[in-house]
C-alpha positions as CSV (number, residue, x, y, z in Angstrom):
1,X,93.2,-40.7,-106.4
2,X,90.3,-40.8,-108.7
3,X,86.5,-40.8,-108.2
4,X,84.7,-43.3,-110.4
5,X,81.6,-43.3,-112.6
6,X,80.1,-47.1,-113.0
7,X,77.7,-48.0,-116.0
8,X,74.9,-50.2,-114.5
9,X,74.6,-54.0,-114.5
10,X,74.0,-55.2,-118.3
11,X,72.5,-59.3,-118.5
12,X,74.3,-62.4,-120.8
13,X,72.2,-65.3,-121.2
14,X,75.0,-67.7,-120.0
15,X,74.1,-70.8,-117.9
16,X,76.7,-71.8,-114.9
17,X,76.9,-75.1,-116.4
18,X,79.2,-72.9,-119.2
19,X,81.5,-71.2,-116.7
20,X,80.9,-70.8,-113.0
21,X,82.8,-67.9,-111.1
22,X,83.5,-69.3,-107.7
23,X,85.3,-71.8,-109.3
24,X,87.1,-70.8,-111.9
25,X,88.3,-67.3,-110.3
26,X,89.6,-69.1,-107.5
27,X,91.0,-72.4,-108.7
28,X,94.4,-71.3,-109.2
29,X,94.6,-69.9,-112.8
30,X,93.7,-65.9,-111.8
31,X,95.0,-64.4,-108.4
32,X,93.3,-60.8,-108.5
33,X,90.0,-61.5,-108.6
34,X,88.4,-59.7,-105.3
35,X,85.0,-61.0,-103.8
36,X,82.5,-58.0,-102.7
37,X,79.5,-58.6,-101.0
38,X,78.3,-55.0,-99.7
39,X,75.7,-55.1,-96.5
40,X,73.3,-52.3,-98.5
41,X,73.1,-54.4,-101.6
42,X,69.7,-56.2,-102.3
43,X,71.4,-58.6,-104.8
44,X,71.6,-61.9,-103.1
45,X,74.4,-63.2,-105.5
46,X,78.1,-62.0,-104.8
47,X,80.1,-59.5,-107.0
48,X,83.6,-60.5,-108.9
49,X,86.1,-57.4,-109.5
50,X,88.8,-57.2,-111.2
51,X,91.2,-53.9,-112.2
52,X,92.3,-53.9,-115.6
53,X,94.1,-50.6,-117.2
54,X,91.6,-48.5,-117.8
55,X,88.2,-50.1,-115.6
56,X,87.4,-52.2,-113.1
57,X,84.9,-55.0,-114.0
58,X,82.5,-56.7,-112.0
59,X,80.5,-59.6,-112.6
60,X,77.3,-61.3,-110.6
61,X,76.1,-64.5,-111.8
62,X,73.1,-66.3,-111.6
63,X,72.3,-70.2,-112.9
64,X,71.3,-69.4,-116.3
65,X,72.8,-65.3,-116.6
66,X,76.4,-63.5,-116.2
67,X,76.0,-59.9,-115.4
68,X,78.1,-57.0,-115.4
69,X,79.4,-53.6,-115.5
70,X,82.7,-51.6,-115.6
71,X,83.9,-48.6,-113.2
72,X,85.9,-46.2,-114.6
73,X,88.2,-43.1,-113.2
74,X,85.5,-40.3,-113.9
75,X,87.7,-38.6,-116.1
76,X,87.9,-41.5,-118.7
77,X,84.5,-43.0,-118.6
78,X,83.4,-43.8,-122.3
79,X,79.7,-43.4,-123.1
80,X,77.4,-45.9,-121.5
81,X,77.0,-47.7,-125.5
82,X,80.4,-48.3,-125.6
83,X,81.6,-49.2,-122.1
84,X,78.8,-52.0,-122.6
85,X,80.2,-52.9,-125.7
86,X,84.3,-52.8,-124.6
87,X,83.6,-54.6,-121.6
88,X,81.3,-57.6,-123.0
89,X,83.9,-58.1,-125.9
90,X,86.8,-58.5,-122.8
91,X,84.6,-60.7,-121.0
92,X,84.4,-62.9,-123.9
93,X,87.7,-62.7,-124.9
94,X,88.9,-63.3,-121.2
95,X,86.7,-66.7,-120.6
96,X,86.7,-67.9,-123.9
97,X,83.2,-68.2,-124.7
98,X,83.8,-69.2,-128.4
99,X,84.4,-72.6,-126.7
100,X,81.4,-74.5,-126.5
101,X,82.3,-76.1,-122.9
102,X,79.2,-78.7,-123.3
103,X,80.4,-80.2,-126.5
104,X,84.2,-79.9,-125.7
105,X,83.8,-81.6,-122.5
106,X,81.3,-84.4,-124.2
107,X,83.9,-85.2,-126.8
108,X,86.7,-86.1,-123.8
109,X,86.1,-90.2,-124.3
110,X,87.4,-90.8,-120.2
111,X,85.6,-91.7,-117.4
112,X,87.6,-90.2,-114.8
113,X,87.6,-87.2,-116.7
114,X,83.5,-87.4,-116.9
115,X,83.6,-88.1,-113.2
116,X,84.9,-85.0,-112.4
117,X,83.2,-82.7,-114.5
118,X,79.7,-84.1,-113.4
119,X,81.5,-82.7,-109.3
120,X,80.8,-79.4,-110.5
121,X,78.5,-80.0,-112.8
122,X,80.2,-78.0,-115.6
123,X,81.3,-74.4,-115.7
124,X,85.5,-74.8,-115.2
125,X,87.1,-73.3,-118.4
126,X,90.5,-72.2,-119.1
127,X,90.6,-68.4,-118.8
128,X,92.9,-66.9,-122.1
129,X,94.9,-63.5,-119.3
130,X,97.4,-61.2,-120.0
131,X,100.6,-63.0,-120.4
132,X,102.8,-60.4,-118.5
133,X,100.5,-60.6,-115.0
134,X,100.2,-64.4,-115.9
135,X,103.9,-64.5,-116.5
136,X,104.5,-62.9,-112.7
137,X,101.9,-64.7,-111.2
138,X,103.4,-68.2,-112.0
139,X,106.6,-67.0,-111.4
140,X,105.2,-66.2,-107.9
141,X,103.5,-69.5,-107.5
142,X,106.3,-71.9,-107.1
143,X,106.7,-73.9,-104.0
144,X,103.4,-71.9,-103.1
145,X,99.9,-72.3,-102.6
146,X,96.7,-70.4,-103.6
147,X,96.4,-67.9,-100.7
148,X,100.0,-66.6,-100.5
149,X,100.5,-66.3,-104.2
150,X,97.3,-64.2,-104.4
151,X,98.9,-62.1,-101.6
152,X,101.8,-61.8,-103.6
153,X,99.9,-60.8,-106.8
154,X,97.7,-57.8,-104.7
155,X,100.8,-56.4,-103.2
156,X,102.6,-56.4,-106.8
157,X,99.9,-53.8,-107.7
158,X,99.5,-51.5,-104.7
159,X,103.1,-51.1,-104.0
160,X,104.4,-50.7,-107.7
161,X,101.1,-49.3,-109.5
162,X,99.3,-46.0,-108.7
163,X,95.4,-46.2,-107.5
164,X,93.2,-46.2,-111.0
165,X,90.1,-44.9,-108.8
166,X,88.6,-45.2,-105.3
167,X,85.0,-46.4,-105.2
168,X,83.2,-45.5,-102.4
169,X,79.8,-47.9,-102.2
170,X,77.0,-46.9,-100.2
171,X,77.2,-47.8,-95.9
172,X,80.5,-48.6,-97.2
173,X,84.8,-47.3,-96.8
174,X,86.2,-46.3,-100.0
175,X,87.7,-49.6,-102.0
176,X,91.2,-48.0,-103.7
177,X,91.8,-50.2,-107.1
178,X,95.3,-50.8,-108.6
179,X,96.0,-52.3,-112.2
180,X,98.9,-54.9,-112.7
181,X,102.4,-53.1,-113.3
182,X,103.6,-52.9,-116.2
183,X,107.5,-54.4,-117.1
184,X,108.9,-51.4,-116.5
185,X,107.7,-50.2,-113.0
186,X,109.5,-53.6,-111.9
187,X,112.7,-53.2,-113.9
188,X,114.9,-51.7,-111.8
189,X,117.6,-53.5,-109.6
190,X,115.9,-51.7,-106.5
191,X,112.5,-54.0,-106.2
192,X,114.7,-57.1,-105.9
193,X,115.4,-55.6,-102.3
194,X,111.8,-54.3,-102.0
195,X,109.8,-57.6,-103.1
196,X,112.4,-59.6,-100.5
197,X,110.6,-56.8,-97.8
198,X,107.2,-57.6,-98.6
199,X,108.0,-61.8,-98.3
200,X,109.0,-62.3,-102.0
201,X,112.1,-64.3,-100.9
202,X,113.9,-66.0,-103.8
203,X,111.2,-65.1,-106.4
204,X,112.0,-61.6,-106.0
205,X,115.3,-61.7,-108.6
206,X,113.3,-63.9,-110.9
207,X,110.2,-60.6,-110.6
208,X,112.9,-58.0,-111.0
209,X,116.0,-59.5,-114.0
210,X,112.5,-61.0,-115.8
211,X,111.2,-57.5,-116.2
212,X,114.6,-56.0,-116.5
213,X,115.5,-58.3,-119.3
214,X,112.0,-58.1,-121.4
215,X,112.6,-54.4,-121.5
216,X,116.1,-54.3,-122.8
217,X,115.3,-56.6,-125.5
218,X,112.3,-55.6,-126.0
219,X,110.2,-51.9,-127.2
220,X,107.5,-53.2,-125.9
221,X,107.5,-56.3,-123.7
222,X,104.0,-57.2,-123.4
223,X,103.3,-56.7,-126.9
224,X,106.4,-59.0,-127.5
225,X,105.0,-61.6,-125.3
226,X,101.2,-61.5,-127.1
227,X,102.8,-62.1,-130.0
228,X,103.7,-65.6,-128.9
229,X,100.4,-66.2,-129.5
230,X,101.1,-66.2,-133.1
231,X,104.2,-68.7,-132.9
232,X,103.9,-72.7,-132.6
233,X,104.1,-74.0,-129.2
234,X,107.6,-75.3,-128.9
235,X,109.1,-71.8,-130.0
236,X,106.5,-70.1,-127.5
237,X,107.9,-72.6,-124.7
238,X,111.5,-71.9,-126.0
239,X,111.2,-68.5,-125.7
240,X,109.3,-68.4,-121.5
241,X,112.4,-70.6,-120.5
242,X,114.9,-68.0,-121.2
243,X,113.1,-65.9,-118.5
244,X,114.8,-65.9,-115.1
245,X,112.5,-68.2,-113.0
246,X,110.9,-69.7,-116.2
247,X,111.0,-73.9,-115.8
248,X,108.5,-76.3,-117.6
249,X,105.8,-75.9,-115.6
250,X,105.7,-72.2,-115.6
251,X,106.2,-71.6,-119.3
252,X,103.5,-74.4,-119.5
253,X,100.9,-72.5,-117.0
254,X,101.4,-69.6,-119.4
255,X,101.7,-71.4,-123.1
256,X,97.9,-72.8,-121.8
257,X,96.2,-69.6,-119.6
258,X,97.2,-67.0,-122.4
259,X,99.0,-67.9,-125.0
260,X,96.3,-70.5,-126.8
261,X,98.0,-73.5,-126.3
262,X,95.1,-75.2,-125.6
263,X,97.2,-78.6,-125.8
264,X,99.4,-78.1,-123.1
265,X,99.2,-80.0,-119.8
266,X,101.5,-78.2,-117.2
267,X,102.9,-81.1,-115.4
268,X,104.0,-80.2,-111.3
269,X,103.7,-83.3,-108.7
270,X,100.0,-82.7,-107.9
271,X,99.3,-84.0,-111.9
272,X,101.9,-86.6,-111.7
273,X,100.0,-87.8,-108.8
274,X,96.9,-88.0,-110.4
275,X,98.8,-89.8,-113.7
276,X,100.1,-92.8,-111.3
277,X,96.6,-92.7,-109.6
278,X,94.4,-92.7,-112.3
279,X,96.0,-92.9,-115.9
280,X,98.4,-96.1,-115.3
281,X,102.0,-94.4,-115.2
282,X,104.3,-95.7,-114.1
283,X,107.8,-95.0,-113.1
284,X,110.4,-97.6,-112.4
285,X,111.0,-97.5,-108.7
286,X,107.8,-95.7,-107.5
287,X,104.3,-97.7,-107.1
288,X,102.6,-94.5,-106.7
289,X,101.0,-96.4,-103.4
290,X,100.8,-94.3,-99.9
291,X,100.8,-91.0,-102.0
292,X,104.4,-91.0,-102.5
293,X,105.7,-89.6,-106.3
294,X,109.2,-89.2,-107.6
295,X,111.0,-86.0,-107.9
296,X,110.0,-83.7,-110.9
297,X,112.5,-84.0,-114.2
298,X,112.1,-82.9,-117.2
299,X,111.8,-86.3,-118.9
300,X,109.4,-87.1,-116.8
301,X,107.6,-83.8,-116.9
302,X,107.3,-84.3,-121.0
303,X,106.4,-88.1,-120.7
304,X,103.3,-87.7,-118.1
305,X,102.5,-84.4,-120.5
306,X,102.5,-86.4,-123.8
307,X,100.3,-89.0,-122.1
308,X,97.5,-86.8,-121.2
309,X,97.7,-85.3,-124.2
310,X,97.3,-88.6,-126.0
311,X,94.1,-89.1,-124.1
312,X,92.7,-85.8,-123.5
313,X,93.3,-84.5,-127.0
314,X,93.4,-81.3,-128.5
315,X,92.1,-79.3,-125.5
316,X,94.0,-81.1,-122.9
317,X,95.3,-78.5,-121.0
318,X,91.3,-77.9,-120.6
319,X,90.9,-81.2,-119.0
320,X,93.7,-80.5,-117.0
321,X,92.4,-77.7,-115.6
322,X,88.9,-80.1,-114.7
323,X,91.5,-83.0,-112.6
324,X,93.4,-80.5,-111.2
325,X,90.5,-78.2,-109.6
326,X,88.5,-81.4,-108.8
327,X,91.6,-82.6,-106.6
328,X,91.6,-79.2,-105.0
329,X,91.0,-79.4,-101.0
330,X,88.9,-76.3,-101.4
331,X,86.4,-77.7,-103.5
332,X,86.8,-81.2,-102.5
């Protein structure tokens, strides 16, 4: 395993009313983000790691500043100019902070929308991932809930990927870090049987013929999938559902979390819920009353879709993301 070398903490002027971590790393979109709050450190605020490739980065926040850093495997660390540089560009590709949240948000004309954003008061934006770990992760998240799914994620990357470094902070056991697997460390017919050990059940074909099939029709799957980036939404969403354990909401949680589709509303019966509740759908058969909702189709999934999109706009799936982690009982 190797020893890291960290830069040291580097300030953003970025108010919490722009993005605020303990919501939007746990809310459902990201499931690797790792809390750390070491006894020897005099910063009051907690630290936010996460293991990409090549570093691990780790954010504090206070209200009006992100800060952060990057650990690297000793052997690779960059000079302390450019890990600065590398790792601030990331962050602001990775949160979107081209967005002006404040002005986005002001434009949504919908009071129950505006109700909910004044809950947290701000700070919940869409986060723009790696498609391949978002791919998984969604794949992993049906008929699940927050906890288990970020169970899922974590032992995806210490049973498949190697340890990028150990960091050993002070008073403290050494922390091993593992980066996401690529398609090819889960291609082979063997981790079907091995997810189903570690609690994968039925989502452990979709892991293993998802991966297995990316890399026979692809050189380079997760090149492949960024390119979807480039495409219009319905071929993007064509394209997810051909993946084993791919369905509407899936290839929807992906089209919006990192393939810039900011338009898309992924539809499950938590947002159909809040439709009936709130927005005035209807479906014939179903008052919506005692917290009952009809079984998910898919002409009902594109029906409550186009309806939010209708009054949310062109960053929909951005409101989405607002109702949905409003509703949450964690931050409820």
């Amino acid at each position: 395993m190797a020893t890291a070398t960290a830069d040291a903490f580097q300030s953003f002027p970025l108010p919490i009313s722009h993005l605020s971590l303990p919501v939007v790393l746990k809310c459902g979109q990201s499931f690797r983000w790792s809390k750390v709050e070491h006894p020897s450190s005099s910063a009051s605020e907690p630290e936010w790691r996460l293991t990409l490739q090549d570093r691990v980065v780790c954010l504090r926040q206070t209200p009006t500043t992100l800060l952060y850093r990057a650990i690297y495997p000793s052997s690779e660390f960059e000079t302390e100019g450019e890990s600065r540089l590398s790792t601030l560009h990331w962050l602001k590709d990775y949160f979107q902070l081209e967005v002006d949240l404040i002005k986005l948000f002001s434009e949504v004309k919908d009071p129950v929308f505006q109700n909910a954003v004044k809950k947290f008061e701000g700070g919940i934006r869409i986060l723009r991932q790696d498609p391949w770990e978002n791919l998984l992760s969604f794949i992993c998240s049906q008929n699940n809930h927050i906890s288990r799914i970020t169970g899922m994620v974590q032992n995806l990357c210490t049973h498949f990927s190697d340890s990028l470094l150990v960091d050993t902070p002070p008073d403290s056991l050494p922390i091993p870090y593992y980066p996401f697997p690529s398609p090819q460390l889960l291609s082979d017919p063997s981790v079907d049987a091995s997810l189903r050990g570690l609690g994968f059940g039925y989502r452990a074909k979709y892991i293993q013929k998802t991966a297995a099939m990316l890399c026979e029709e692809h050189d380079n799957p997760q090149e492949w999938l960024l390119s979807l980036r480039d495409v219009p939404t319905a071929q993007a969403r064509e394209e997810l559902l051909r993946l084993p354990g791919v369905g509407p909401k899936v290839a929807d949680c992906i089209l919006l979390m990192s393939l810039d589709k900011h338009e898309v509303v992924p539809i499950d019966t938590h947002m159909l819920q809040i439709a009936m509740k709130h927005y005035n759908f209807r479906v014939p058969g179903h008052s919506g009353k005692g917290g009952g909702v009809p079984p998910m189709t898919p002409k009902l999934h594109i029906e409550v879709s186009a309806k939010l999109q209708k009054i949310w706009g062109p960053y929909a799936g951005w409101a989405q993301g607002v109702l949905f982690t409003s509703d949450l009982k964690a931050f409820s």
